[in-house]
N, C-alpha and C positions, 0 to 999 in steps of 0.2 A: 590423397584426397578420397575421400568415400565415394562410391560408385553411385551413379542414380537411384538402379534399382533398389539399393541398402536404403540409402537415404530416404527414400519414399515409403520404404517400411519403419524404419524409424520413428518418422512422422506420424505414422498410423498407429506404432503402437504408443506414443506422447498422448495423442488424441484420445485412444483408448480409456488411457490410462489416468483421462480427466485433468491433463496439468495445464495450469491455470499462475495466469502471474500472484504471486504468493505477496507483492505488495502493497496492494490495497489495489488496481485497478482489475485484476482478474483477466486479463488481454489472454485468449488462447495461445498457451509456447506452440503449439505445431504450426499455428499460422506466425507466426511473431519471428521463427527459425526457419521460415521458408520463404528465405532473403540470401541474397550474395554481398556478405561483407567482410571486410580485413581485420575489425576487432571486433570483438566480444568482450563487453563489463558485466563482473558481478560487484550488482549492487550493495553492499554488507554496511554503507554509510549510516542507515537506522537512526538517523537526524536530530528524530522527537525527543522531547525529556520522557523519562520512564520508561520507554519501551527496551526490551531487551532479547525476544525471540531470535533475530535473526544470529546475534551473537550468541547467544546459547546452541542456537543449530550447527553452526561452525563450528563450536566446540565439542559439541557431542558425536558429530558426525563428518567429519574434516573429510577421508575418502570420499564417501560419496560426495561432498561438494566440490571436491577438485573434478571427479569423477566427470559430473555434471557436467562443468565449465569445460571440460576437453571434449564434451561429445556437442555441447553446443556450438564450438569452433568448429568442429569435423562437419558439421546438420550445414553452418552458412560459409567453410569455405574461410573461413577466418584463419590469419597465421598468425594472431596474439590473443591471451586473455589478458586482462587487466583487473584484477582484486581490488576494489577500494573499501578502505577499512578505518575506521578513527584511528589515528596514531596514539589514544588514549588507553587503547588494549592494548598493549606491549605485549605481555606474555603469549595471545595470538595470532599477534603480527608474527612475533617470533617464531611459532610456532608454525606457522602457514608460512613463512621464508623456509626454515630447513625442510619443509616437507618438498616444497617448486625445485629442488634441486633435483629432483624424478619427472618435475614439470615443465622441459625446457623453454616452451612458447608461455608459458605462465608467466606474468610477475606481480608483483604487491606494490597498490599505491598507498602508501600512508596521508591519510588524509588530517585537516586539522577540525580543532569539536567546535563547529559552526553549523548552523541551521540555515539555509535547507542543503547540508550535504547532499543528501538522498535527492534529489532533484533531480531527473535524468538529462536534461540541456544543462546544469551545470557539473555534473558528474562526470560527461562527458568533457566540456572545457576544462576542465581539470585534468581532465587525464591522458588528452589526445591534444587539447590547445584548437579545437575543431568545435565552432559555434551550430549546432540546429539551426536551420532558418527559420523564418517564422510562416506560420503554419504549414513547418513540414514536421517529416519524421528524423527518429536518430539513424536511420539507413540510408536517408538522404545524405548522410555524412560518411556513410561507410561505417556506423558502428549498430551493435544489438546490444539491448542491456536488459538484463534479467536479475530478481532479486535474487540470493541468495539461496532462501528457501524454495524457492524454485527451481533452482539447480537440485537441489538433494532430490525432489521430486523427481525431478527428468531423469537422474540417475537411477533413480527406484522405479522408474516406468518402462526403463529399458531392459530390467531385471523383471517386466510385469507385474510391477506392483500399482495398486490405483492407489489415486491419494487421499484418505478418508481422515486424513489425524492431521492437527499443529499445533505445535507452540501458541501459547498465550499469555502476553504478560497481564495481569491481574495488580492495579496500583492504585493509588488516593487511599481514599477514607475505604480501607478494609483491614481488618485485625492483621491480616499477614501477606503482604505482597510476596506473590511470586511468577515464576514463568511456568507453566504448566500443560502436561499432554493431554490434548483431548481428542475425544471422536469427532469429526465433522456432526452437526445435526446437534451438539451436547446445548443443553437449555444452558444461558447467562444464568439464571437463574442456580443452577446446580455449581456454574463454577466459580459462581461468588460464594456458596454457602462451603465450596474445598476452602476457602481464603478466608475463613473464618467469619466472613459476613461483614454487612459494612458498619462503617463506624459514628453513622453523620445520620441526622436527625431525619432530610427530607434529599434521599441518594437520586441522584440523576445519573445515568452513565454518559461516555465519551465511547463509542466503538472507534477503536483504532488511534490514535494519537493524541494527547491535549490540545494539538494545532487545529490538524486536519478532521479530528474524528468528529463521529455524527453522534446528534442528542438521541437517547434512546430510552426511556421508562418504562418500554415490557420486559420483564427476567423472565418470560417465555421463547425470546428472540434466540436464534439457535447460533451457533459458532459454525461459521462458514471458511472456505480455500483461503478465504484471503484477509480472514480476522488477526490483526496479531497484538491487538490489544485492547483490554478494558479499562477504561479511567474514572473509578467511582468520587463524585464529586456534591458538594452540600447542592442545592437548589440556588443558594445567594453566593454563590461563587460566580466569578466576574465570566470566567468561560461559558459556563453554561448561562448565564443573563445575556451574554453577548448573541450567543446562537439562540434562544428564544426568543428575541426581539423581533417583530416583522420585520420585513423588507418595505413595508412603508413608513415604519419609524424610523429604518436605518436611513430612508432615502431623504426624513425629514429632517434627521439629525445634520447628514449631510448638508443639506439647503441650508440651514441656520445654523449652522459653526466653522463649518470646513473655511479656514481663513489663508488657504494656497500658500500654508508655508514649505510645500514641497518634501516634506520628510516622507515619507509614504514614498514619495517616486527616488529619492537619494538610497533608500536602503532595498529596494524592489529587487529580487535577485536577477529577477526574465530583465530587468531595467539596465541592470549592470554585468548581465552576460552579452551584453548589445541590441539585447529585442527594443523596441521600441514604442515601449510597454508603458506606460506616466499613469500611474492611477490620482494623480490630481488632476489632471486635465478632464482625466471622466471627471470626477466630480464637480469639475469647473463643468462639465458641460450639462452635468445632472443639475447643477444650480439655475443655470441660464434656462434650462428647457422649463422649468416651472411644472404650466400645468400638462405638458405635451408627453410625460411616462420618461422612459428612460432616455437616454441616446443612443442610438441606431450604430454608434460607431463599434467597428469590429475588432479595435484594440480590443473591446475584453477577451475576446478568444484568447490574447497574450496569457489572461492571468492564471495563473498556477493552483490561486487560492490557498497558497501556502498560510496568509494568515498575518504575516508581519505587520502588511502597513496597517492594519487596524489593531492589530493584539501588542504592536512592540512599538510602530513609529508614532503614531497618533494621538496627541496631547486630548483630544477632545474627544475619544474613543466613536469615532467616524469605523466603521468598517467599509471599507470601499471595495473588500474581497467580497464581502455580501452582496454587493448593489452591483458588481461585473459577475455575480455570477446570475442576477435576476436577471440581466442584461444578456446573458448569452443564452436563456431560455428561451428569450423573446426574439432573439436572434435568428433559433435555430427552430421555433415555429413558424416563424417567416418565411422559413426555406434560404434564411442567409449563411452562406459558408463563408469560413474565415478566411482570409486575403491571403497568398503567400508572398513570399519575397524572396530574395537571393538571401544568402545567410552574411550575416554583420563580418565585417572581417577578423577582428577581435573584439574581446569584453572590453568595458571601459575603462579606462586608467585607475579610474576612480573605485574600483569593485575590493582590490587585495584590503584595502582599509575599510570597507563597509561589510564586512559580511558577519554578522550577529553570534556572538560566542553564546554556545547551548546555556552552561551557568547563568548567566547575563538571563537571558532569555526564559530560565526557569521561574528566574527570580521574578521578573518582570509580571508574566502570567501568574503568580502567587502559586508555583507547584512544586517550589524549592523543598518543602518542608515535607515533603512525600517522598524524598530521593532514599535510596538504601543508608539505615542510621551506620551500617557499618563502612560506609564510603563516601562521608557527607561529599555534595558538590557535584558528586556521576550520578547520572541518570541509567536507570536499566540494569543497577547487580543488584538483583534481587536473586533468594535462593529457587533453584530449577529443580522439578518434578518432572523426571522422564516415565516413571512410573504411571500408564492411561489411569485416571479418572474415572472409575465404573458408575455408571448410569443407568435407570432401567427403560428410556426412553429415548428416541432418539428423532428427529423432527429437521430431514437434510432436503434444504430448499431446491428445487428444479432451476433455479439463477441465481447461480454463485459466482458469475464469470459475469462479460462483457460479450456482447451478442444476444442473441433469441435465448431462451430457457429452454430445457432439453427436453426430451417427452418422456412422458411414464411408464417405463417397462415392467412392471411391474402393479400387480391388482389385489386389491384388500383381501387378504385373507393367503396370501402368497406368505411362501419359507422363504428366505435370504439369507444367505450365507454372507460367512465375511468375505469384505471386500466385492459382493457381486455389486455389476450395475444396476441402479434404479431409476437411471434417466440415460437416454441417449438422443446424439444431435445426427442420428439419420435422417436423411431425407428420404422422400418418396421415390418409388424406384424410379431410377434412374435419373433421379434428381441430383443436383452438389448437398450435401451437406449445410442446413445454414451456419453462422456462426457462433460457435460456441464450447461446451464443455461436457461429456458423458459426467455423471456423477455416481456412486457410491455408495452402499451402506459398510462402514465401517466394522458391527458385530454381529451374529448372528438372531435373527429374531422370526416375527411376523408383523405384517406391513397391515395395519389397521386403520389405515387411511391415504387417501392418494387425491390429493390438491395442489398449491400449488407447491407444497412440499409431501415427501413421503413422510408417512409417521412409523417407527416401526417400534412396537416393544420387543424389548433385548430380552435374549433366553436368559433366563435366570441365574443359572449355573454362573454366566457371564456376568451377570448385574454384581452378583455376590462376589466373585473372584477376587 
């Protein structure tokens, strides 16, 4: 077992080194690995249709991610990791088994291609049979889960490297899908125009998943830690109408349609891991409240917002992930915290036959016809670009993570080198640290502006390479 005082340097140089959960929540690793637990998951499930980075990073860089996953057991004191990985990648399943025979606390779960694999309370019931409670954590169970691409990181932080680049897959309406390397800071803009540009009359993007991802229509918005994907989409695509609707059209759609035939709460994944999660009773109780705003009740903390019961169960296109998440805003202005509970003893009987096949699922959302033409039916094998994407500009946000934004160490008119820091989450002497993530310039430039992002333009030499 690693000694304290290692451990603790460890952690500092994680911290240093800006690593940040790589799967869309940006959770600081130094604080997330300084926990005592018996397993450690990496995450590789990658759930969404189209997305394909983290399997691409598996493959390009397998060492380092075992790497990672060993030193994150070593940080919490873990005597297993646990790989989950779709059992649809054969060749890297395969791959990643004969490599764990070097890895003896290691092992591989093959998972099947269901949405929301990636789910960290089911990923876990998966693979330990050990429920989250509700409103606790996965350490409350004894386990840590980190996404994959986060390990590579960790393994490259412990070597001093910061994290300034990732994968990106790049899909929908654009001449050329691919998964592609960029700088942290790289304008969307620049890395739809590497993808040949989009295809579709009036493009809206999807940052990060067809499910989960947010509406975005600046192609000035930069690529951040925890991007790992673009989803170019027409404007009268049912996704993006879905997420431009208010939340008081959604809440009025709800009142006048929602007709409690309970599908939304049958297919609920938090529902049928044993949370006690019903997104039709909100709605029953959004109907009854009328004119009184939401319901106050703290089931919505449950929801995931994975997206199912409005994008896949819902005949009358009710989003009820919308109206729980209007509802935990109003929650947690209030100063209302989520309930806990002891954790369910198992998932419901009922869960092995409701869990939504990705295909199915693609189809459903209308994103089938975007999958790689050389693999119809998979989502995410699109051809990968390890080769950085040269830029002459670079625009890396001071809050790329979860916690405070980091402060600007750096001043307009300042050299930076690659890889130096341009944010840090010091405190005042003799302060803690608040929470958060040091950040990064990726190439070498001058920093010609410091808001709430640094701007820096790239030396030339570099833009051109």
């Amino acid at each position: 077992m690693m000694d304290e005082a290692a451990r603790k340097d460890a952690l500092a140089r994680i911290a240093r080194a800006g690593v940040v959960g790589a799967g869309g929540a940006g959770f600081p690793c130094h604080v997330k690995l300084d926990a005592r637990v018996d397993t450690v998951m990496a995450n590789g499930a990658e759930c969404e249709p189209l997305l394909g980075c983290d399997v691409a990073a598996m493959e390009a860089w397998l060492p380092d991610f075992l790497s990672g996953l060993e030193a994150a057991c070593d940080l919490t004191g873990a005597g297993r990791g646990i790989i989950g990985i779709k059992e649809k990648h054969h060749e890297l399943c395969d791959t990643i088994e004969a490599a764990l025979a070097s890895h003896p606390r290691l092992s591989l779960l093959r998972m099947g291609n269901y949405y929301p694999a990636g789910d960290e309370v089911i990923l876990i019931e998966v693979g330990t049979g050990r429920v989250v409670p509700e409103g606790g954590l996965p350490k409350d169970v004894g386990v840590v889960v980190q996404n994959v691409y986060t390990l590579i990181n960790l393994a490259r932080a412990l070597r001093g490297e910061a994290v300034t680049r990732r994968l990106v897959t790049v899909a929908g309406e654009v001449r050329m899908p691919q998964t592609r390397m960029v700088s942290v800071g790289t304008r969307i803009g620049d890395l739809l125009e590497a993808a040949g540009g989009t295809t579709c009359e009036d493009p809206v993007l999807l940052l990060g998943g067809p499910m989960m991802g947010k509406v975005c229509e600046d192609l000035d918005t930069p690529v951040t830690k925890t991007l790992g994907g673009v989803i170019v989409l027409n404007r009268d695509h049912r996704l993006i109408a879905a997420r431009l609707a208010s939340v008081s059209r959604q809440a009025a759609r709800a009142r006048s349609a929602c007709c409690q035939c309970n599908y939304c709460t049958d297919l609920c994944p938090r529902f049928l891991v044993g949370h006690d999660m019903k997104p039709h009773v909100m709605m029953r109780e959004l109907t009854t409240a009328r004119d009184k705003g939401f319901p106050p009740s703290t089931m919505a903390y449950l929801c995931t917002e994975c997206g199912l019961c409005g994008l896949y169960s819902c005949a009358q296109g009710i989003m009820p992930n919308a109206v729980n998440t209007e509802a935990k805003r109003i929650l947690r202005e209030a100063g209302v915290r989520p309930d806990r509970h002891a954790a369910p003893a198992a998932a419901r009987e009922t869960q092995a036959g409701r869990k939504v096949p990705t295909g199915r699922l693609a189809g459903r959302i209308d994103v089938a016809r975007y999958m790689a033409p050389h693999n119809p039916g998979e989502e995410g094998h699109f051809p990968v670009e390890l080769e950085l994407l040269k830029v002459r500009r670079l625009a890396i946000p001071l809050r790329q993570h979860a916690g405070a934004p980091a402060t600007a160490c750096v001043a307009v008119g300042d050299r930076v080198a690659a890889g130096q820091a341009v944010g840090t989450m010091k405190g005042a002497a003799g302060a803690p640290a608040p929470l958060g993530a040091d950040v990064h310039c990726d190439l070498p430039g001058r920093v010609v502006a410091v808001g709430d992002s640094i701007i820096v333009d790239v030396d030339s030499t570099e833009a051109a390479r």
